[in-house]
C-alpha positions as CSV (number, residue, x, y, z in Angstrom):
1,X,-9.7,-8.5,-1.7
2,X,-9.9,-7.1,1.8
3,X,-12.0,-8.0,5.0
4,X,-13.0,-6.2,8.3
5,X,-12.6,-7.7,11.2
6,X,-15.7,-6.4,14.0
7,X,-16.9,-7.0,17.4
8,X,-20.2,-8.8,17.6
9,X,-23.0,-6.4,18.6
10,X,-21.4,-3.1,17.0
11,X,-22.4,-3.3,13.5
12,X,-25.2,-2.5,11.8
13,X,-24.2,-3.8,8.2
14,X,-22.2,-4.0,5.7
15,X,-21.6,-3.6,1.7
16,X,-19.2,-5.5,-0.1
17,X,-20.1,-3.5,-3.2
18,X,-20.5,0.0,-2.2
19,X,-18.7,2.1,-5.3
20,X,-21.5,1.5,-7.5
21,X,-19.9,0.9,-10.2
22,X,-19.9,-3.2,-11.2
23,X,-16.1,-3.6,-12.5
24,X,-14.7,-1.9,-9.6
25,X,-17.0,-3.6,-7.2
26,X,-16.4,-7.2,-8.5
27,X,-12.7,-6.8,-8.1
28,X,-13.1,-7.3,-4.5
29,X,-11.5,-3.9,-3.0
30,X,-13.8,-2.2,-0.3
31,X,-16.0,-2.8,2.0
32,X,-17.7,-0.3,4.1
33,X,-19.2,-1.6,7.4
34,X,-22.0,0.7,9.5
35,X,-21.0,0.8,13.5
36,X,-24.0,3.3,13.8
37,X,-23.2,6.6,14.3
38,X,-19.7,6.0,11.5
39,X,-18.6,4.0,8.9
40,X,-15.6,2.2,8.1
41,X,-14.2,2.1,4.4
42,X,-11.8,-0.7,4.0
43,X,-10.1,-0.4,0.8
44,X,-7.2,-1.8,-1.5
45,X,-6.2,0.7,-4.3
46,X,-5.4,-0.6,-7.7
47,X,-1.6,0.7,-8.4
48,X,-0.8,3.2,-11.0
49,X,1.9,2.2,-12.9
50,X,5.4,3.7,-12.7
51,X,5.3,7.5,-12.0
52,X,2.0,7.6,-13.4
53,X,3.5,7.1,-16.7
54,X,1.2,4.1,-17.7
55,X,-2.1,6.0,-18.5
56,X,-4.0,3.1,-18.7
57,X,-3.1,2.2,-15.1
58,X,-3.8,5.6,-13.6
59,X,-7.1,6.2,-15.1
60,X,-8.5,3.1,-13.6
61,X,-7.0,4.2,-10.1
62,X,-8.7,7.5,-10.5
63,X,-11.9,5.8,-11.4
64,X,-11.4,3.9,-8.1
65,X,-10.5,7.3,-6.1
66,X,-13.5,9.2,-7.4
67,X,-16.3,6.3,-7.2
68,X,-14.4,6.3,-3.4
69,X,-14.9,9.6,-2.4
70,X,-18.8,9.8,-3.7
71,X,-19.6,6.7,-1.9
72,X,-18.2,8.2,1.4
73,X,-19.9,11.5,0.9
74,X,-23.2,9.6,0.6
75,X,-22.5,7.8,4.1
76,X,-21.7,11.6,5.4
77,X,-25.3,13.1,3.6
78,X,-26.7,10.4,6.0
79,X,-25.4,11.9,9.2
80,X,-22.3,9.7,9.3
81,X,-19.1,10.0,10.6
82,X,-16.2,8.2,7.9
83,X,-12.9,6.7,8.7
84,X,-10.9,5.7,5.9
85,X,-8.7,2.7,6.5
86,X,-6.1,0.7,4.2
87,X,-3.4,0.1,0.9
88,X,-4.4,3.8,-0.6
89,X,-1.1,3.1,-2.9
90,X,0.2,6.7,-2.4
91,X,2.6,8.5,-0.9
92,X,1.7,12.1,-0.2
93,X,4.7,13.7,0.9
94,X,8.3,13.7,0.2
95,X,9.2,12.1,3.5
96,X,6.4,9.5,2.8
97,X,8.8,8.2,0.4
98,X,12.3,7.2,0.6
99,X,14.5,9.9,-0.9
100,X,16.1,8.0,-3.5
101,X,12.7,7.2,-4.9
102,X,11.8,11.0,-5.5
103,X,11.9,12.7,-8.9
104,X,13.1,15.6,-10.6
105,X,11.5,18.2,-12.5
106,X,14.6,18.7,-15.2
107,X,12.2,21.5,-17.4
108,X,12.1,23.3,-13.9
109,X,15.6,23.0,-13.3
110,X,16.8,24.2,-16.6
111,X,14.4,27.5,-16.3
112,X,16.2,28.0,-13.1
113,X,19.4,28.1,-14.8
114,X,18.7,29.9,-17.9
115,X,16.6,32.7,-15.9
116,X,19.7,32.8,-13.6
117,X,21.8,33.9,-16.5
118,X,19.2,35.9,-18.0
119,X,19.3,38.8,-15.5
120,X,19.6,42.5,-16.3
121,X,21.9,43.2,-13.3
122,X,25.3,41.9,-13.0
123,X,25.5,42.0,-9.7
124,X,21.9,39.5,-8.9
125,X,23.5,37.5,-11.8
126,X,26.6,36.9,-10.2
127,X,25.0,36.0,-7.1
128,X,22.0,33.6,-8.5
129,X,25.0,31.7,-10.0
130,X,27.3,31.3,-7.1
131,X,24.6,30.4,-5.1
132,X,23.3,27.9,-7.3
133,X,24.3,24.2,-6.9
134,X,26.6,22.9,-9.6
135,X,24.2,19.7,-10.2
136,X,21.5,22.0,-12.1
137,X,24.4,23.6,-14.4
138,X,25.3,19.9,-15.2
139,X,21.9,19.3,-15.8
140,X,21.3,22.3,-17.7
141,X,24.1,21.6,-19.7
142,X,24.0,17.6,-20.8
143,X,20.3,17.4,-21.0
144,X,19.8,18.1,-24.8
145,X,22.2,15.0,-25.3
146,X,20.3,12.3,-23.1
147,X,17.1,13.2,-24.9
148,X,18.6,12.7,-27.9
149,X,19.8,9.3,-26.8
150,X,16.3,8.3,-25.2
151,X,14.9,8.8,-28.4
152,X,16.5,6.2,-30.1
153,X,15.4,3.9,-26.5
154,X,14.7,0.1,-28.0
155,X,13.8,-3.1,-25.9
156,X,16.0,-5.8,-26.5
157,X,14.9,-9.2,-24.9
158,X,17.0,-11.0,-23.0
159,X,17.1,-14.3,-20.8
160,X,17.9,-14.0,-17.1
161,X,18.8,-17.3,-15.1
162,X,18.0,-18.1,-11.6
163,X,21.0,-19.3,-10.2
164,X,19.3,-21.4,-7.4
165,X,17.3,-23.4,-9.8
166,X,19.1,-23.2,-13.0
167,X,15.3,-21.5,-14.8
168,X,15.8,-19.4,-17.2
169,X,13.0,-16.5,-18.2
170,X,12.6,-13.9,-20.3
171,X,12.8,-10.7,-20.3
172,X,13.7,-7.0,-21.4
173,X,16.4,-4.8,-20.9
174,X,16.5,-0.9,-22.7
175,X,19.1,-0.1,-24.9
176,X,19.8,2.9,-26.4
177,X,22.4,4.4,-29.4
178,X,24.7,7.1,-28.7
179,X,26.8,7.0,-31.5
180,X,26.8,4.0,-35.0
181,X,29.7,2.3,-32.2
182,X,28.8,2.6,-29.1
183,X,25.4,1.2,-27.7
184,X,24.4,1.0,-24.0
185,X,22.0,-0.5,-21.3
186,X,19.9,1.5,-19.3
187,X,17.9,0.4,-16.2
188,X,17.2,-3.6,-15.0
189,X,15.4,-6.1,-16.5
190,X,12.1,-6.0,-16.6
191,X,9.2,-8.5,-17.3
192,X,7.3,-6.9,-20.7
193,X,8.7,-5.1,-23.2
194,X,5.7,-2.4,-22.2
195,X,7.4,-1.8,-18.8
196,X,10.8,-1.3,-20.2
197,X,9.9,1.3,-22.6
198,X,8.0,3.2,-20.1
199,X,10.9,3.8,-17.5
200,X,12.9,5.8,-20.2
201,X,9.7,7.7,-21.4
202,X,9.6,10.9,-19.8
203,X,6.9,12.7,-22.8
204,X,3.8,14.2,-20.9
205,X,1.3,11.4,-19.7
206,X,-2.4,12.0,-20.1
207,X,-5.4,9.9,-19.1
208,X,-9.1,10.3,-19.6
209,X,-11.4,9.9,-17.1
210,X,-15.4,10.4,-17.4
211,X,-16.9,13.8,-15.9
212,X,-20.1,12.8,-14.2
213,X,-23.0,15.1,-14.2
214,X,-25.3,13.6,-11.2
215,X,-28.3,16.5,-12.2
216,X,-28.8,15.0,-16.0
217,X,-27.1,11.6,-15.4
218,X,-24.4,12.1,-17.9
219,X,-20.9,11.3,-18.2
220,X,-17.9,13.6,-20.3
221,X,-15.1,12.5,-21.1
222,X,-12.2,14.6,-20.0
223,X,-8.1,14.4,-20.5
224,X,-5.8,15.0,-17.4
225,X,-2.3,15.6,-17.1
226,X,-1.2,12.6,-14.9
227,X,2.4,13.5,-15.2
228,X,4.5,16.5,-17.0
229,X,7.1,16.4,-19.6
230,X,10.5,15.1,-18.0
231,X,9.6,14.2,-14.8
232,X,12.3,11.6,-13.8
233,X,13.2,9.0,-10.9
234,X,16.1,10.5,-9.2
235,X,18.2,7.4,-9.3
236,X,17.7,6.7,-12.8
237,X,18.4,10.5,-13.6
238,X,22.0,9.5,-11.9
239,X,22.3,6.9,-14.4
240,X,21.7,8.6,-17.3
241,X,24.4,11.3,-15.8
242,X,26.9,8.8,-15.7
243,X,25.9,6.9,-18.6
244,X,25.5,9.3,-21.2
245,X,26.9,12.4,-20.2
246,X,29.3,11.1,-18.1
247,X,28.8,13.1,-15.2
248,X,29.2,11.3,-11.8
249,X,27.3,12.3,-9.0
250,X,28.2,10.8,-5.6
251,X,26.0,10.0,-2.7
252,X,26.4,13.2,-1.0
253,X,25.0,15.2,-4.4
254,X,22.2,12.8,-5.0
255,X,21.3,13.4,-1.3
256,X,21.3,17.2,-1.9
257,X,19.0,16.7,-5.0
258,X,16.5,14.8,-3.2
259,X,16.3,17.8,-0.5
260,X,15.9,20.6,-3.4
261,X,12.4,21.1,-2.3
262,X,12.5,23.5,-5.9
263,X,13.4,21.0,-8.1
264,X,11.7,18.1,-7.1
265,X,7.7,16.8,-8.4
266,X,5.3,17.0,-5.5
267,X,2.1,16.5,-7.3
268,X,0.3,13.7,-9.1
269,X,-3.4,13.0,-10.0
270,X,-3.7,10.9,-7.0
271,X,-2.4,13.1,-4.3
272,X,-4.3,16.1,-5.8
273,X,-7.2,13.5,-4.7
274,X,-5.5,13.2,-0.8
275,X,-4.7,16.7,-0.7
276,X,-8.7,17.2,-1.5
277,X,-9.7,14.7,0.7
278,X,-8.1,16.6,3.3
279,X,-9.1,20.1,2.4
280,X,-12.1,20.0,1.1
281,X,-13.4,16.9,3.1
282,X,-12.4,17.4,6.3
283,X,-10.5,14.5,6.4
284,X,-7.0,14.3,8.2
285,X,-3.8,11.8,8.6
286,X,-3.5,10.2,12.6
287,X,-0.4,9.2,11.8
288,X,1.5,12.6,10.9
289,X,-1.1,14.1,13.6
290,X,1.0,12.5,16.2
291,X,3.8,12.5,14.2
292,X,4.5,15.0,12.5
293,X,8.5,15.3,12.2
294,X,8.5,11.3,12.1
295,X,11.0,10.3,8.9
296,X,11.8,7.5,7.0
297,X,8.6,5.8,8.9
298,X,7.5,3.4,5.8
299,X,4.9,0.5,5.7
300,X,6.0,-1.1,2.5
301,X,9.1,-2.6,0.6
302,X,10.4,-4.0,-2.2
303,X,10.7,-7.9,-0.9
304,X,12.6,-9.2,-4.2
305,X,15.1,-6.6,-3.9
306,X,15.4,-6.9,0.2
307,X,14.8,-3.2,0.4
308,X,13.4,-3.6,4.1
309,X,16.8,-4.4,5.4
310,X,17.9,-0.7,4.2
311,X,14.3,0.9,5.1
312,X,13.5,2.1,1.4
313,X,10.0,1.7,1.3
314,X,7.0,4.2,1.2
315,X,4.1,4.9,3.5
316,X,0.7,4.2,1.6
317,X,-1.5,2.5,4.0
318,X,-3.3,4.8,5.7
319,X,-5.8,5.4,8.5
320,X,-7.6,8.8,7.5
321,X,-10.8,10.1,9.9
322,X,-13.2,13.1,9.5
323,X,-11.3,16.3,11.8
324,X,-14.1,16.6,13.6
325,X,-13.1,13.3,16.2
326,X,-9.2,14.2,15.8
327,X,-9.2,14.7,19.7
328,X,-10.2,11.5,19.8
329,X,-6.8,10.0,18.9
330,X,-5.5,8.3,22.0
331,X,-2.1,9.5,21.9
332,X,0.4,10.1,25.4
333,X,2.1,13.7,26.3
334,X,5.3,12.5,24.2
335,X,4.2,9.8,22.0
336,X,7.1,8.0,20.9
337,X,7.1,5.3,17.8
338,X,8.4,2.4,17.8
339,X,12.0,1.8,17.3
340,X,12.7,-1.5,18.3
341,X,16.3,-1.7,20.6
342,X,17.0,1.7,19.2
343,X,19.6,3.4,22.4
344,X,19.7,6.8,21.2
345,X,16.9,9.8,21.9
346,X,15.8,11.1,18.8
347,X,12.5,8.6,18.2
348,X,11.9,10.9,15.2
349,X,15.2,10.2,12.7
350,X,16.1,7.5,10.1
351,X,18.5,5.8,12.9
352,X,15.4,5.0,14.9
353,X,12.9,4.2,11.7
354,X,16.0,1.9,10.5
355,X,15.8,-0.2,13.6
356,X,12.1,-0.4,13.8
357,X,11.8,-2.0,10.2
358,X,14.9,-4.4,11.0
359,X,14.1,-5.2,14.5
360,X,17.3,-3.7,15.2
361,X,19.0,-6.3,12.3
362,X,17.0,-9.7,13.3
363,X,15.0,-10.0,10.6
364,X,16.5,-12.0,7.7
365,X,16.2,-11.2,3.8
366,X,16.1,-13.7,1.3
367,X,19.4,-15.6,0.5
368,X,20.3,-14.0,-3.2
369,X,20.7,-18.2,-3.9
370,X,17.0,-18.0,-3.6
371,X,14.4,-20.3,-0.9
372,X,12.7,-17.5,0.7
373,X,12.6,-15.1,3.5
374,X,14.6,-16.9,6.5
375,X,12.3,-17.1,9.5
376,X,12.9,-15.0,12.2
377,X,14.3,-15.7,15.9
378,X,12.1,-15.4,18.8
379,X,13.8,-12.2,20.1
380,X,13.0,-10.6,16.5
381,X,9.3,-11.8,16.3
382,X,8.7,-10.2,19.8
383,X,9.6,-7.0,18.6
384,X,5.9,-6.6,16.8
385,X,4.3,-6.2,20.2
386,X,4.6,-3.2,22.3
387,X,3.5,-2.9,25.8
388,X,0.5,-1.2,24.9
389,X,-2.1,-1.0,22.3
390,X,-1.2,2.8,20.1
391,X,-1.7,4.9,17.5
392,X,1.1,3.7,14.4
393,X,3.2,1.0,13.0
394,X,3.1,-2.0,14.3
395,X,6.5,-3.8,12.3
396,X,5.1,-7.0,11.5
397,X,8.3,-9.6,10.5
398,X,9.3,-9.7,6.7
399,X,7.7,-13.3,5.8
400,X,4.4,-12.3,6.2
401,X,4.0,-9.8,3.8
402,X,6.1,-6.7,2.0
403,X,3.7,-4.5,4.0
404,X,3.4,-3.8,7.7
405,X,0.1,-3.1,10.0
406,X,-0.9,0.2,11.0
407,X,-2.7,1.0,13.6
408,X,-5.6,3.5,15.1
409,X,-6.2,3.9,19.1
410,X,-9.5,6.2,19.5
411,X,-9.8,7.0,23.6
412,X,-12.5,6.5,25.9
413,X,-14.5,9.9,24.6
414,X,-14.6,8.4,21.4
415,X,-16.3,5.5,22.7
416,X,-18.9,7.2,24.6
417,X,-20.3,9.2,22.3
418,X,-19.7,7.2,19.0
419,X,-19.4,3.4,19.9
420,X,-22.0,1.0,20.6
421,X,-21.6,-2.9,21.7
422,X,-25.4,-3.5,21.4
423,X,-26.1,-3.1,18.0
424,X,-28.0,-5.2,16.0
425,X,-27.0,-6.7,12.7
426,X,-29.5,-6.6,9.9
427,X,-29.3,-10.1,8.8
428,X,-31.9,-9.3,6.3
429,X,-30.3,-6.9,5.0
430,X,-29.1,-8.1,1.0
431,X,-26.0,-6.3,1.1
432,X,-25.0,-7.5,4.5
433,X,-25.6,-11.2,3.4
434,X,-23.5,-10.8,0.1
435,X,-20.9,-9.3,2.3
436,X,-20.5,-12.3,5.0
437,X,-20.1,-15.0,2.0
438,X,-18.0,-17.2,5.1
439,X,-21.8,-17.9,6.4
440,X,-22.2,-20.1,3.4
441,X,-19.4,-22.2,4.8
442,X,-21.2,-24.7,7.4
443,X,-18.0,-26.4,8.4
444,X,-13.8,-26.5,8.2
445,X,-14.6,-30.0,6.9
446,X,-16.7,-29.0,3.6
447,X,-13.8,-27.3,2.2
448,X,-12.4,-31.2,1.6
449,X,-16.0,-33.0,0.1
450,X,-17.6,-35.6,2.0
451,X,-15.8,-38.5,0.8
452,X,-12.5,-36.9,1.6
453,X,-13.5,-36.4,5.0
454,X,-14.6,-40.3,4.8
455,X,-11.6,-41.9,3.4
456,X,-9.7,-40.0,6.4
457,X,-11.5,-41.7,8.4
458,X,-11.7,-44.8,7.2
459,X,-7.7,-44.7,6.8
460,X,-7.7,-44.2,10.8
461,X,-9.7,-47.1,12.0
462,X,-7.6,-49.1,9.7
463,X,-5.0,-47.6,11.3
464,X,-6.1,-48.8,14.6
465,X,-7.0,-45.3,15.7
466,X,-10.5,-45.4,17.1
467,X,-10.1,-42.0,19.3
468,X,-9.4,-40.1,16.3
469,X,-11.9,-41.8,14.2
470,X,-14.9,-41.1,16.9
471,X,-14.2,-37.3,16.3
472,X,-16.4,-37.3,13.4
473,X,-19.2,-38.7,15.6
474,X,-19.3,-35.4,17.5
475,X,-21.7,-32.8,17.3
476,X,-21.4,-30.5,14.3
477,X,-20.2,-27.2,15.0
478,X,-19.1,-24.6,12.3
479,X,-15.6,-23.0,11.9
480,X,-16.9,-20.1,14.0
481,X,-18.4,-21.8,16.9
482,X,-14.9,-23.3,17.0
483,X,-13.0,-19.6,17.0
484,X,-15.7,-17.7,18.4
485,X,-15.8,-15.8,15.6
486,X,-18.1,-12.2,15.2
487,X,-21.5,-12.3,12.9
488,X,-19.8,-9.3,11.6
489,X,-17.0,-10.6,9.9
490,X,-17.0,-9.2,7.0
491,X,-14.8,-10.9,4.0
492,X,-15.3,-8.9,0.3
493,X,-14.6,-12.1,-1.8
494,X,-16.4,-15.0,-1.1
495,X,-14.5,-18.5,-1.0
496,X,-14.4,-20.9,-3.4
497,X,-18.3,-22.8,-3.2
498,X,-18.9,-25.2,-1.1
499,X,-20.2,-28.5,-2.0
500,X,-24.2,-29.2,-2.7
501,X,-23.8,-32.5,-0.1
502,X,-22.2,-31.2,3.2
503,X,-20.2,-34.1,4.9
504,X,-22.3,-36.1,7.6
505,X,-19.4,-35.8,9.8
506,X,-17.6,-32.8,11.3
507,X,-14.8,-32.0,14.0
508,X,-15.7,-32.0,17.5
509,X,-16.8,-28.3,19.5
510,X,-13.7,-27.2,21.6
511,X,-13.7,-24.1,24.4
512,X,-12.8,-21.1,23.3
513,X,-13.3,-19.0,26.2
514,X,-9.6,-17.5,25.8
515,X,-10.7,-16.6,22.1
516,X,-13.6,-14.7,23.0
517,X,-12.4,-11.3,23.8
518,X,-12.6,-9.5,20.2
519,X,-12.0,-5.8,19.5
520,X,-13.0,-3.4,17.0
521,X,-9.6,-2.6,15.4
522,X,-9.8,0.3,12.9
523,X,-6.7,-0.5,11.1
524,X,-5.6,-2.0,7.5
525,X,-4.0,-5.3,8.1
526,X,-0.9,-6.2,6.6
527,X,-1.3,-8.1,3.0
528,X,0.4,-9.8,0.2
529,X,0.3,-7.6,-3.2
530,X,-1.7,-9.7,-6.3
């Protein structure tokens, strides 16, 4: 689920379910809140399995993507600005994505080679081949053999063993035949034989989707290419080089693959949706606004494999507005991101995005003896905070989640002619009620049951404890009154219900003068993945 946090007095409502369409509204993943004059889509995109390659996965995503952008458009038709905020689970350019994690177009890269060869004049042939990398005639040459081994690709289970615990699970590994003698391994292990299969198939993935047609209320059914033939992870490409043709390629090669601008797969079903968003929309990216040269700047990582600790991550949370209040972005002369304790002068390069996700090497991964991400020192949690508030990543420490916060600064014009303080919330409204399920809650207390509550306090006074027993004869205010918490908070899943008989007791009011400054933050928080 996600939730919007809002400043009392600058909403007008809010929709928990505002796709319109009852399976992707009851999984909990956006929520649109009105501040008056724009709208605020918080969202959590489903994922969309492994290169695309799992059509299943990717056709629900793109039923998410397309119910998303006709439920903005709607808020637009109505006169409203929209800003787009959250996990969009994409990357939409190359250096949104760390370069090992790019892939190869190998059918592209063989017709480079072949039409190389191919040419009439000596003299352009000669010079197409000399000029060509020697990675694409390796390719060219051994590729005919490794699809000949991936067709005989079988999942063979296997147990794993955590060494901290002694557990053992199970799980699958690829394995495929070269040769009546010789058998090999491909890849790590993975959790169903499903996922195994599908990092070694490289056929032409399809999904369907359904067409709508809003004049006669139909739907079509139409079939999309989510990813071409032989479209393959540059990493595992290396290791069916080595593997099966033998061909080594060392650090500095696969670098100079992932840089072949010509060789490489830029397009997907659900970037064709960004890059549309932004064309045809009018919707554009603070982020690479401000900072447009910025590389290796990522907001999520691996956690089990402790990429953050080498910065191999992707950027996919997002905060996307219409073009029309670009100017808005509060950004300085030479806006510089974060970089931690980073010394040198180029804010822009992998040396500086390195530090930033690090905190310049203070935050600890997880032991490989497992027990969990070591807590951080002082020095490194300070780190998350700069001096002032700005548009970008704000590198929230490794424990709390395998994603980071980003964040959106909108200047003093913005406010003026866009952002009110003295709105009123609809509290009639059915929507708005449905989306503020925390209002059921009457008290931190009712999450335990009256008796609960009772033996507690029953155990005190026969503790001899009588101050901490006479907190129950207080007066009864709620968890917000406590926090000073906004009518608009805005959760998309409700909490688990609370009891019919609401305990005759609850904790005593404090102040919480210091907690009542609130701001209207139009940023994704940092999350867990389900």
């Amino acid at each position: 689920g996600v939730v919007t946090y809002a400043r009392k007095g600058c909403v007008v409502s809010a929709d928990s379910r505002p796709l319109g369409e009852k399976d992707l509204d009851d999984q909990g993943r956006c929520i649109a809140t009105d501040h008056g004059s724009f709208v605020v889509f918080n969202v959590y995109v489903p994922v969309g399995g492994k290169e695309c390659g799992l059509s299943h996965k990717i056709s629900h995503k793109m039923r998410f993507l397309v119910a998303l952008r006709r439920a903005m458009q709607k808020r637009r038709e109505k006169g409203k600005k929209v800003i787009l905020v959250g996990d969009l689970n994409i990357a939409h350019k190359l250096m949104d994505r760390h370069w090992t994690f790019r892939t190869v177009c190998v059918d592209r890269v063989i017709r480079q080679v072949q039409e190389a060869a191919m040419q009439a004049d000596a003299f352009r042939r000669a010079t197409n081949v000399d000029t060509m990398p020697e990675w694409k005639f390796q390719l060219e040459r051994n590729w005919k053999n490794i699809a000949k081994a991936l067709s005989t690709t079988e999942a063979v289970s296997t147990k794993t063993t955590n060494i901290a615990n002694g557990r053992t699970f199970d799980k699958y590994r690829a394995r495929v035949t070269l040769n009546p003698e010789r058998k090999i391994y491909l890849g790590s292990h993975e959790a169903s034989d499903e996922d195994c299969l599908d990092c070694f198939n490289f056929a032409e993935s399809r999904y369907k989707t359904a067409k709508r047609h809003d004049r006669e209320g139909k739907h079509e059914e139409e079939e999309i290419i989510a990813r071409e033939a032989n479209v393959v992870p540059l990493l595992t490409l290396a290791e069916l080089m080595t593997k099966i043709a033998r061909v080594e390629w060392d650090a500095q090669t696969l670098r100079q693959i992932s840089e072949s601008a010509d060789s490489l797969n830029r397009r997907s079903p659900t970037i064709d949706w960004l890059n549309e968003l932004f064309e045809k929309q009018d919707m554009m990216d603070p982020f690479r606004h401000v900072y447009p040269h910025a590389k290796h700047r990522f907001t999520c990582w691996m956690q089990t494999t402790n990429r953050r600790y080498e910065n191999m991550g992707s950027r996919i949370d997002y905060t996307l507005v219409e073009t029309s209040i670009s100017h808005y972005i509060d950004k300085d002369d030479t806006p510089k991101l974060r970089s931690c304790f980073y010394a040198g002068e180029d804010f822009d390069g992998e040396d500086a995005a390195h530090h930033a996700a690090t905190a310049s090497g203070n935050f600890v991964g997880a032991p490989q003896g497992g027990g969990g991400i070591g807590s951080a020192s002082d020095k490194a949690m300070e780190t998350q905070f700069g001096d002032r508030a700005s548009t970008g990543i704000l590198y929230t420490a490794p424990q709390y989640s395998d994603h980071v916060a980003i964040s959106l600064v909108l200047n003093a014009g913005f406010d003026a002619e866009f952002y009110s303080t003295s709105l009123s919330l609809d509290a009639k409204d059915a929507a708005t009620k449905k989306a503020q399920p925390h209002r059921a809650q009457k008290s931190i207390s009712s999450f335990f049951g009256a008796s609960s509550v009772a033996s507690s306090s029953n155990k005190r006074k026969n503790d001899g404890h009588p101050k901490l027993s006479s907190i129950s004869k207080k007066s009864k205010s709620t968890l917000f009154d406590h926090f000073g918490a906004s009518s608009s908070n805005t959760p998309s899943k409700a909490p688990s219900k609370a009891p019919s008989k609401a305990p005759s007791k609850a904790p005593s009011k404090t102040s919480s003068k210091t907690l009542q400054k609130s701001y209207f933050i139009a940023a994704s928080k940092a999350k867990k993945k389900p």
